[in-house]
Backbone as numpy.savetxt, mean C-alpha at the origin, in Angstrom:
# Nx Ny Nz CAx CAy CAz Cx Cy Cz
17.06 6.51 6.96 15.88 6.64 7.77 16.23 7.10 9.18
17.54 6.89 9.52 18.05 7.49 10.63 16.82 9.04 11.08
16.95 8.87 12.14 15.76 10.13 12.74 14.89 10.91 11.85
14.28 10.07 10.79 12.90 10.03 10.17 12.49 8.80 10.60
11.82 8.34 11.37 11.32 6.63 11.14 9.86 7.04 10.88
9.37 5.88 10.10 8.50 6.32 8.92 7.38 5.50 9.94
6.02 6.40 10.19 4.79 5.60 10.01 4.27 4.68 8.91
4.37 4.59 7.82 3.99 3.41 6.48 4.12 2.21 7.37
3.40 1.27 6.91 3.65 -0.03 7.55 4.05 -0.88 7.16
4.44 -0.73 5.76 6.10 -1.77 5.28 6.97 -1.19 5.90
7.87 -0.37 6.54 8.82 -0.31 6.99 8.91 -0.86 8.23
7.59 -0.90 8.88 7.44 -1.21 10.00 7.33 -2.50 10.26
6.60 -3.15 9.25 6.42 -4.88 8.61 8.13 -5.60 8.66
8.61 -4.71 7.96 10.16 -5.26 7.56 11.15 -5.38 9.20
10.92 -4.17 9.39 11.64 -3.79 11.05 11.55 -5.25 12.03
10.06 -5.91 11.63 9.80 -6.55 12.56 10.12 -7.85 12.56
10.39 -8.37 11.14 11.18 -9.25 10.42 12.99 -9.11 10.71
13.36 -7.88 11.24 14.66 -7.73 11.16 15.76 -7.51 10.04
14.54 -7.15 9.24 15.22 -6.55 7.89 15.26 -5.05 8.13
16.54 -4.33 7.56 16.56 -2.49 7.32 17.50 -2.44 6.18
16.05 -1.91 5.37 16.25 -1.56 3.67 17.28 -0.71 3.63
18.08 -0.57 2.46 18.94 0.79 2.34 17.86 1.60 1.17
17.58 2.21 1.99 16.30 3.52 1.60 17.12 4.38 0.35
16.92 3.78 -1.39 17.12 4.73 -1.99 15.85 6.20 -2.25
14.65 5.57 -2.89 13.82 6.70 -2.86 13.02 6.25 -2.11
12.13 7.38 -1.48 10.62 7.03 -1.32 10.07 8.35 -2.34
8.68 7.73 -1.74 7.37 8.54 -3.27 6.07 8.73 -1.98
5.43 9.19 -2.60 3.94 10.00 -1.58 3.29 8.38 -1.88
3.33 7.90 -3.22 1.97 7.13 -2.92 2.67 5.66 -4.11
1.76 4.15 -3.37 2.24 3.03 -3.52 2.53 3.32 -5.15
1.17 3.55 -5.78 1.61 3.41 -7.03 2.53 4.03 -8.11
3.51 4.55 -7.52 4.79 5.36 -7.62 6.10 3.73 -7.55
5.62 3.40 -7.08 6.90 2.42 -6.75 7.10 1.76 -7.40
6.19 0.95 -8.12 6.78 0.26 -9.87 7.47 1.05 -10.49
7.03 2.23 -10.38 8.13 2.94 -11.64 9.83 3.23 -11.41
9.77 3.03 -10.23 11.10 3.29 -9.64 12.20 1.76 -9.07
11.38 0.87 -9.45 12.02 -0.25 -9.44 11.71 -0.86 -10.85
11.15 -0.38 -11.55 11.46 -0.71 -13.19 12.78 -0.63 -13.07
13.67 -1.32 -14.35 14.93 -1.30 -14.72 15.99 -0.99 -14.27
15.89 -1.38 -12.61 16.83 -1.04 -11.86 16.88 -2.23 -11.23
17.73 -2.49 -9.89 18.52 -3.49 -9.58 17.91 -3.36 -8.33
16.62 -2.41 -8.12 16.15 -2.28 -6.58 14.84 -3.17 -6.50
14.70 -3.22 -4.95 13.52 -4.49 -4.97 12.59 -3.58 -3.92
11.32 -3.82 -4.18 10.25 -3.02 -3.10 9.14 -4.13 -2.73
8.46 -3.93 -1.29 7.65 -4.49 -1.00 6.14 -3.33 -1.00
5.36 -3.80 -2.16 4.10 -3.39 -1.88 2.87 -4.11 -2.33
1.60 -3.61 -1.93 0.54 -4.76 -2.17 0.39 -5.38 -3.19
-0.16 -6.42 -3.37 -0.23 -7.62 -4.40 -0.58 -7.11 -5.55
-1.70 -6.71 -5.45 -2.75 -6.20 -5.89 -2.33 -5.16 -7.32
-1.46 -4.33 -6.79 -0.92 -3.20 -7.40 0.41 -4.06 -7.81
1.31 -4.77 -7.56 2.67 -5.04 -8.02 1.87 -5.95 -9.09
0.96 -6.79 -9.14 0.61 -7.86 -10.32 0.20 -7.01 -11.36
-0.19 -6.19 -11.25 -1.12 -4.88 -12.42 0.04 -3.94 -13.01
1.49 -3.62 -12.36 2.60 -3.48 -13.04 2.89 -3.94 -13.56
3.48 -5.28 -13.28 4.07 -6.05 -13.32 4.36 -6.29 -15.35
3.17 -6.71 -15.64 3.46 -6.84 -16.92 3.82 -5.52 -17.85
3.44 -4.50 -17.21 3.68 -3.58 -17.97 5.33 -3.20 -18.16
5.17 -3.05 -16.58 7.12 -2.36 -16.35 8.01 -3.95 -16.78
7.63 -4.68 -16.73 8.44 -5.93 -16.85 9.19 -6.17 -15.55
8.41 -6.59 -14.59 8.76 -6.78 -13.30 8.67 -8.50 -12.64
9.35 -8.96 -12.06 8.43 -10.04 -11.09 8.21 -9.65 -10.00
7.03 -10.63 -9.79 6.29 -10.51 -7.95 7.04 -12.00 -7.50
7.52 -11.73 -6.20 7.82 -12.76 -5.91 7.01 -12.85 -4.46
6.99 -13.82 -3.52 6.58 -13.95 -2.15 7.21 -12.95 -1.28
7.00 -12.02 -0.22 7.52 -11.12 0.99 8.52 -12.41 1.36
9.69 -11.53 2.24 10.82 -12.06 2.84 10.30 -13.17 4.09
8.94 -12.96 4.51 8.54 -13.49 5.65 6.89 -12.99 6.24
6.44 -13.44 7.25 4.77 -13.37 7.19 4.67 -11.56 7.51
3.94 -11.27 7.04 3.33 -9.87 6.76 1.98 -9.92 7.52
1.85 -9.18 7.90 0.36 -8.59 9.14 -0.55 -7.75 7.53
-1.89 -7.97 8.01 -2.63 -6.65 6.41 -2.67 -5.63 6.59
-2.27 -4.89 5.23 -2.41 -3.57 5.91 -3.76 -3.43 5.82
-4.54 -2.76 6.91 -5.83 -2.15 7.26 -5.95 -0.86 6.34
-7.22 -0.55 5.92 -6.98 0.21 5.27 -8.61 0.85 6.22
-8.77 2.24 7.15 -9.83 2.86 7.84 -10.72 4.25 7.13
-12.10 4.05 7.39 -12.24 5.22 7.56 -12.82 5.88 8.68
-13.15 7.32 9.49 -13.56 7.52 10.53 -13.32 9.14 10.40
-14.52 9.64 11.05 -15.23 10.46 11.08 -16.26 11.17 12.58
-15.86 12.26 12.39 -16.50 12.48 13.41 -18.27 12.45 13.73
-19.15 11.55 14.36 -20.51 11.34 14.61 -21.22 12.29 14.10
-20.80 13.99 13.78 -22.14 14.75 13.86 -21.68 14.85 12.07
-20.94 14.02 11.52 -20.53 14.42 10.19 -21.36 13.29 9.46
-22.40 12.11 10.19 -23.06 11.13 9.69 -23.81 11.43 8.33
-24.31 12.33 8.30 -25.27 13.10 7.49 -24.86 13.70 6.95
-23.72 14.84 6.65 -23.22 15.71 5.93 -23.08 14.79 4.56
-23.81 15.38 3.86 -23.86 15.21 1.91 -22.06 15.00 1.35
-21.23 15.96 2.40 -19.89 16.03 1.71 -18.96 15.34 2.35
-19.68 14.39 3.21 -18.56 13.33 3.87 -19.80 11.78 3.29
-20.72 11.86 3.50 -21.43 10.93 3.02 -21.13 10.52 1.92
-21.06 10.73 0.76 -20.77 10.47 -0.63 -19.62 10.00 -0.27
-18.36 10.40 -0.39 -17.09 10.08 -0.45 -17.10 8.82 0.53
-17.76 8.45 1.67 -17.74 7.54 2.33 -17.95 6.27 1.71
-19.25 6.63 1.18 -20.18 5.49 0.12 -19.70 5.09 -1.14
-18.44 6.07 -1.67 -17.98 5.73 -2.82 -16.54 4.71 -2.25
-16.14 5.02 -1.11 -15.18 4.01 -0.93 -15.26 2.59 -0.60
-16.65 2.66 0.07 -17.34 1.42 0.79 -17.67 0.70 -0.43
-18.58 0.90 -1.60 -18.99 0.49 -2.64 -17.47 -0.24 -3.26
-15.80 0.40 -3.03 -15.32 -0.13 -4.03 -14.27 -0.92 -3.39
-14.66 -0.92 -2.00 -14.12 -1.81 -1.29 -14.92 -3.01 -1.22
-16.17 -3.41 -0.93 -17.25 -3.95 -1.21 -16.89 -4.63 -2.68
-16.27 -4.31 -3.49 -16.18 -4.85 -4.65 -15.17 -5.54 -5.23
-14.14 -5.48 -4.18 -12.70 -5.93 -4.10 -12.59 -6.87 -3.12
-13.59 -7.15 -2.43 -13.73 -8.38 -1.36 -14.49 -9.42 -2.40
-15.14 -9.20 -2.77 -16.00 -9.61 -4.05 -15.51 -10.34 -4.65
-14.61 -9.69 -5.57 -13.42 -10.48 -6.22 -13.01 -11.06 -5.76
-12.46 -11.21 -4.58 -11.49 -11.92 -3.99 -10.44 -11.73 -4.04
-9.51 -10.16 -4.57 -8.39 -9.73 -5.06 -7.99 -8.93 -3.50
């Protein structure tokens, strides 16, 4: 990670804990990361949510983070005159609805 330091906010989570991973891969997106700590000897920190829903598949355990973790926030935002636009509206409402539904749960 030497002169890449990563915006993601597990690395930044860990940093702050005083942990520095030895960075074998990274991937574009979380749900990439079960597959790459399947059957290997490597350990990753990512949301609950997604490591419990592997988990049985890849044959993984979840265990507790190394230490207290901040949430990741997850935003959306937009510029004011885009309130109304049909092609930011929808996509807005479809995220809100399934976020809205995941508080719900309680997951």
């Amino acid at each position: 990670m030497r002169g890449y330091p990563s915006a993601a906010p597990i690395p930044r989570q860990l940093a702050l804990l005083g942990i520095r991973p030895r960075v074998a891969v990274r991937v574009e997106s979380y749900r990439a990361v079960p597959h790459f700590v399947a059957g290997t000897d490597r350990v990753a920190l990512l949301q609950h949510r997604l490591a419990v829903r592997a988990a049985d598949d890849l044959g993984l355990r979840v265990l507790e983070p190394p230490g207290p973790l901040e949430p990741v926030v997850e935003r959306l935002w937009w510029h004011r005159n885009r309130d109304d636009d049909p092609a930011h509206a929808g996509p807005r409402a479809t995220v809100i609805d399934a976020a809205r539904t995941l508080d719900e749960q309680g997951s």
